[in-house]
N, C-alpha and C positions, 0 to 999 in steps of 0.2 A: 536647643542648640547650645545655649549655655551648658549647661551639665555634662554634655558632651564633653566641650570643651575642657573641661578640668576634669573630667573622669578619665579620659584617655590619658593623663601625664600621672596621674593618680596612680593608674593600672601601671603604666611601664614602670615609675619609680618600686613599685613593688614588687614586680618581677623581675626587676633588677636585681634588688638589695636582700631579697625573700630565699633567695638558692642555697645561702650553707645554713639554713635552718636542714635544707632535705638530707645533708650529712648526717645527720643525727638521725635517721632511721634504722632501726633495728635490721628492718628486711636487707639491707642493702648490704649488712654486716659490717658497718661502721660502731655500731651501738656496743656498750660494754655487754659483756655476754650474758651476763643476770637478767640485763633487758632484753638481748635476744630472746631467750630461754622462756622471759614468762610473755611478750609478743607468740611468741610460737604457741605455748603452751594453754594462754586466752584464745589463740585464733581456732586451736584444735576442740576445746570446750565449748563456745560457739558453733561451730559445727556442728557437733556432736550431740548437743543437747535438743536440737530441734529435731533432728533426726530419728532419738529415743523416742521423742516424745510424739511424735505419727505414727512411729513402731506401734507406740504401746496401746493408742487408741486403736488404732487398727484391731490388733490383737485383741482387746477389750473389744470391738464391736463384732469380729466373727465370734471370738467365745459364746457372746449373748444370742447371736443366731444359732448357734450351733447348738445351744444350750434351749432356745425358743423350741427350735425345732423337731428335739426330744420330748418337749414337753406338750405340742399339739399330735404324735403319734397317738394313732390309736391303741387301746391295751387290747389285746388278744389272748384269748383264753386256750391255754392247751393243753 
């Protein structure tokens, strides 16, 4: 009950006085533009990087089947 108590005036005091930090977001297009620019440009790399990187195993485990696969054929003589 105590901690209640003082965490609720805690919490409002900070979402009071907490709001023109949110100016300063990039996204919102407040932010100088060099910030925009590398915001944008971190958020597109992030993306991106995970995305290769399932490609690539992907592709790396059909190659190995595909490649297994040739290599349990039987040789035929003709």
């Amino acid at each position: 009950m105590v901690q209640r108590v003082l965490l609720t005036p805690t919490a409002l005091v900070c979402a009071i006085s907490l709001p023109w930090q949110a100016l300063a977001c990039p996204v919102c297009g407040f932010g100088q533009d060099g910030t925009r620019n590398a915001f944008l440009g971190t958020a597109i790399l992030m993306t991106l990087v995970p995305l290769v990187f399932v490609g690539t195993v992907l592709f790396l485990i059909r190659r190995h089947l595909k490649k297994g696969s040739a290599i349990n054929k039987p040789v035929t003589d003709e």
